[in-house]
N, C-alpha and C positions, 0 to 999 in steps of 0.2 A: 649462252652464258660463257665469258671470259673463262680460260685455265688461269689455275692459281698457282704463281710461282713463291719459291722461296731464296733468295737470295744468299750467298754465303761467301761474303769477299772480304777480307783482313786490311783491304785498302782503302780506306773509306772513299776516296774520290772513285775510283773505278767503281766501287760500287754503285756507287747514286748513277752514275754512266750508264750502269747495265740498266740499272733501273729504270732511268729514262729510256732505256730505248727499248725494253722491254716494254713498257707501258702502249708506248707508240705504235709497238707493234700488235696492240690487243690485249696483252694478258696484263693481269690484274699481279701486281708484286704484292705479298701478303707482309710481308717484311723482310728486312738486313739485319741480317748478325754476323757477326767477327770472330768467332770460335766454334768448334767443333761440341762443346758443353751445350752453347744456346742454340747453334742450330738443330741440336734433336731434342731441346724443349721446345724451340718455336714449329716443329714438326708437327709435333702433337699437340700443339695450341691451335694452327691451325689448317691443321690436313690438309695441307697443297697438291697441285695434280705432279707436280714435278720439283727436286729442290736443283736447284744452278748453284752446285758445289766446288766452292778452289780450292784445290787438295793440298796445299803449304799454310799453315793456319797458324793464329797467337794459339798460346796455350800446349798442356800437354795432348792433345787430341787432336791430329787431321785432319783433315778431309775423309780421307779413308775410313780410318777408325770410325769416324763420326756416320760417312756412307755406309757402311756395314749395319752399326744399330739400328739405324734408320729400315735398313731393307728388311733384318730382319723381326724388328717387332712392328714397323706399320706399312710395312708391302710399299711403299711410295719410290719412285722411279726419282735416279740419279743423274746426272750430267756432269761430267767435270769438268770445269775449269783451270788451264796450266799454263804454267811459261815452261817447264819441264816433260817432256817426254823421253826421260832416260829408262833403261830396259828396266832398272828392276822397279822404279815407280810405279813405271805401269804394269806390270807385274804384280805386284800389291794391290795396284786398283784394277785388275779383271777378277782378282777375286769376289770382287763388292757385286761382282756381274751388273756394271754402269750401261745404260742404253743410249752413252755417247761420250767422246770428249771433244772441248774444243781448246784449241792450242792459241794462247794471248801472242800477239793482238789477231784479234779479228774481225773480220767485215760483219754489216748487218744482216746481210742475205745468209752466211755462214752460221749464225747464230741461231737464226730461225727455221732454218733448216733442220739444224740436228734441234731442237726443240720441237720441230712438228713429226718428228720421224721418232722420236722417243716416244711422245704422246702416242702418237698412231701405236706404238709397237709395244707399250707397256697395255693398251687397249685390246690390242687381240689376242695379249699373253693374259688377261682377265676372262677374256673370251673362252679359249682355248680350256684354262683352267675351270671354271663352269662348264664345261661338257665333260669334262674330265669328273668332275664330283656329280654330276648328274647324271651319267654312264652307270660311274660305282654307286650313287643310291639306287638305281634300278636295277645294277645287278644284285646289290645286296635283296633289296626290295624280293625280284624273283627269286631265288634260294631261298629266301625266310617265305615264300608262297609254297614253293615246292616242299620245303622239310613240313611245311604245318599238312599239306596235303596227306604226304607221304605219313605220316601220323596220325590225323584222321582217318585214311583207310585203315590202317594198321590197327587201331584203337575200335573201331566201328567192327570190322571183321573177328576180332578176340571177345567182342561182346554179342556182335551174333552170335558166335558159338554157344556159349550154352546154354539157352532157351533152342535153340536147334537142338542140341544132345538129347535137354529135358523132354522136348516133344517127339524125338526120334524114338527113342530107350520107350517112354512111355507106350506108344504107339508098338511101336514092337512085341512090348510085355503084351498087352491087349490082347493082340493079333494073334500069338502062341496060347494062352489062357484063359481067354474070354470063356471057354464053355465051362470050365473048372473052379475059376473064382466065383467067391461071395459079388454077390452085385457092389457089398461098400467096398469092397476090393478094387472094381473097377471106376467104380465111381472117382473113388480118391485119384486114381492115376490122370481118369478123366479131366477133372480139376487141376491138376498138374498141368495137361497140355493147354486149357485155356488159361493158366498162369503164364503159362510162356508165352501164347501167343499174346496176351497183353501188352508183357513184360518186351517181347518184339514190336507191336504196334508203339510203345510210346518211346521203343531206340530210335524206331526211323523218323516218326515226329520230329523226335529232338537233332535228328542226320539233320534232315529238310531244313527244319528252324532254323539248324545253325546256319549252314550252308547260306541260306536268303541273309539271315541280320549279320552275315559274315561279310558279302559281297553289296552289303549299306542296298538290299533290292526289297530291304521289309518297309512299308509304310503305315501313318498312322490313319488311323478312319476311326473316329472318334464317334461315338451315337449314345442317345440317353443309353442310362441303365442302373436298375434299379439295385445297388451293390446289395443289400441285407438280402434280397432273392439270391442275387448271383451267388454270394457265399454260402449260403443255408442249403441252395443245390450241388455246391463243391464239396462242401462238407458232410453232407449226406453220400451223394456217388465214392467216397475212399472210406465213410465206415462203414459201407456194404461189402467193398473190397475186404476192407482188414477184418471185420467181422467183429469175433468178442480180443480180439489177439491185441487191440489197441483200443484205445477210447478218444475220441477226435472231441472236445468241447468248442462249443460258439459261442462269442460275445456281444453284444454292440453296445457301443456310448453313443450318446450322440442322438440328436434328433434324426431320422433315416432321411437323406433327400436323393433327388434325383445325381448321376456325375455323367459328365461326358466323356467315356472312355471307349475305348478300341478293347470289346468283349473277347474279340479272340486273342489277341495280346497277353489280353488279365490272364485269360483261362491258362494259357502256357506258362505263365506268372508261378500262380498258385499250381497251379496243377506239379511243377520242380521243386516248388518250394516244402509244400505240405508232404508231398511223395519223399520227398529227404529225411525231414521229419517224422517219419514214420520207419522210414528205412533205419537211422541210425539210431531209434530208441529201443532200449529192452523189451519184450514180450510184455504184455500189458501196463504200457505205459502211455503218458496221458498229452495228449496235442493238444496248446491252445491258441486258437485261432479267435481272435480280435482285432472287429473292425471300431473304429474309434472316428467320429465327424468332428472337424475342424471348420470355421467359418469361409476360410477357400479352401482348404485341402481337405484328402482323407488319408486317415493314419492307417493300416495293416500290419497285424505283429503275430506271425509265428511263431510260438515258441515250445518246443519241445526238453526234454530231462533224456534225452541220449548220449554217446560220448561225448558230445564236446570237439572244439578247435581248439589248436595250439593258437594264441593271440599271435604267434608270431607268424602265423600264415594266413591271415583273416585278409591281408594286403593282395594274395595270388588266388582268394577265391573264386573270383570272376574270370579269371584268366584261362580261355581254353582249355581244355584236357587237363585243367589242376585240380588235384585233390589231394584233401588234409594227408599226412603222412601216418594216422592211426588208424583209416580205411580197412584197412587188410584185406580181406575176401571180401568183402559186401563189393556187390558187382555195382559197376557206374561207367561214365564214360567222360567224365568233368567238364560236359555240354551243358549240362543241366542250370547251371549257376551263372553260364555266359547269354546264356538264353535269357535269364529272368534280369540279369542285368540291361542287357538292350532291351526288353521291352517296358523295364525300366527308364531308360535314355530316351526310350522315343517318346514319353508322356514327362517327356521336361521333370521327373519325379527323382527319388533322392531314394539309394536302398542302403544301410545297415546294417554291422552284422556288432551282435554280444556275445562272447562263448566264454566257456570255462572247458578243460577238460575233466573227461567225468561228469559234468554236472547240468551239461546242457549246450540248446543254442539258441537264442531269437535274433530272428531275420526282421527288420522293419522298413516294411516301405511306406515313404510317403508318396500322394501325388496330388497334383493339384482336380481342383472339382471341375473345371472349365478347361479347355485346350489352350497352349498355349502358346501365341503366334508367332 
């Protein structure tokens, strides 16, 4: 494909000149104009590879002037055109930083030269500059690798800690008192340490999890599953957990059918979601979990009456290590939300969030009933 030139000569016969013999020589002349106004509208009409600019022009505007605009809002590579090579001219015109001048009159071979040598050299100055921004996005890329690292451990280590203490201190008391204590003495402490190590088993879960749907190494493996089972077993396994301290209720609409979904996916789903909701509600308050059947999707809705999100942070929920700013002590690791978000993404499904402060939160996700290719 022909380079596209733009013409830019106040003499109309030497224009049509260059023109012809531009042509001649291969390149395509997009058009001629006579002032430094039209040639940086006809610039950006039609994007040429190079403009053939003569720096003494009608009008208040240049050559110069007019090369200047040109370079600086649409990057297009100059050449000048002159009967004059006086110092401060050209002076003037290395500001515009031109990738040539040719001095009137000139030969054919002259002409084509410094046009092939500009193209060429405005070419590897695009070159140059793409490694240059592809460099800086990978440096930037790795630093935002490393600070997310170096935060992750940092955040991962400060939540080990205290299901360690829990189970340390406990173990301890034991160890010293066991012959002294009432058996529900020790029972209670007992219970304690298998809170922690729960409380540990589903931090490194969520390490693991993230870590794979972090580095895009989680896949989908979709297989029947009977969702009203699935949920009626998730639902049951956390109010054994929570005990009489919460009341977890189950719903369903819907005719029950089979879905094709990625079971261990779900289970990490619900398992962040409904553990949230449990987490940020008062002491005997009520979770409800509703599954709802759609003709190709199915609906799941969370909803718990605990503190609440501020709406204005319902946008950085899913966002790594983020968590609402009225948290306070309730321990977390703000994995939990990025998790159920990708296992969200990987079933082509749509997740939700409703909150008030004070007043509550429901989580909804949709997904569809079939995988989706």
């Amino acid at each position: 494909m022909s380079h596209k030139i733009l013409v830019v000569e106040d003499e109309a016969i030497i224009a049509e000149d260059i023109a012809l013999r531009l042509e001649k020589m291969g390149y395509e002349v997009v058009d001629i104009v006579a002032s430094g106004e039209e040639a940086i509208a006809a610039a950006g009409i039609h994007q040429p590879n190079l403009v053939l600019m003569d720096i003494m022009l009608q009008g208040l505007m240049d050559g110069i002037m007019a090369a200047d605009q040109i370079r600086e809002t649409l990057e297009i590579p100059v050449v000048y055109l002159t009967a004059y090579a006086d110092e401060n001219t050209l002076k003037r015109a290395k500001v515009t930083q031109p990738l040539g001048y040719i001095l009137k009159p000139f030969r054919e071979t002259e002409l084509w030269v410094t046009i092939e040598i500009a193209l060429s050299r405005h070419q590897a100055e695009l070159e140059v500059k793409k490694a240059v921004s592809t460099a800086e996005t990978n440096r930037y890329k790795a630093e935002e690798v490393s600070q997310i690292k170096s935060q992750y451990l940092s955040m991962a280590a400060h939540e080990f800690r205290n299901p360690l203490t829990t189970i340390q201190s406990s173990a301890e008391l034991i160890q010293e008192y066991v012959n002294n204590w009432p058996p529900e003495k020790t029972q209670k402490h007992l219970e304690q340490i298998v809170m922690a190590t729960e409380s540990l088993n589903q931090l490194l879960e969520d390490i693991l999890k993230f870590g794979k749907a972090d580095f895009k190494k989680t896949s989908l493996n979709p297989a029947p599953l009977n969702l009203a089972s699935f949920c009626e077993r998730i639902v049951e396994t956390f109010q054994l957990s929570a005990g009489d301290e919460y009341r977890l209720i189950f719903t369903q609409q819907g005719e029950s059918r089979v879905a094709y979904l990625d079971q261990k996916l779900l289970w990490h789903l619900f398992n962040n979601l409904i553990a949230n909701a449990i987490k940020y509600s008062p002491a005997g308050g009520e979770i409800l979990i509703t599954l709802s059947f759609q003709p190709d999707e199915v609906v799941f809705q969370i909803c718990d009456r605990g503190i609440g999100i501020d709406p204005e942070e319902i946008d950085t929920l899913f966002v790594p290590f983020s968590r609402a700013s009225n948290v306070g002590t309730i321990p977390g690791t703000g994995l939990g939300l990025a998790i159920a978000k990708r296992s969200v993404d990987l079933h082509h499904g749509q997740i939700t969030v409703e909150s008030q402060l004070g007043q509550g939160t429901t989580f909804t996700v949709t997904l569809p009933l079939t995988p989706v290719p």
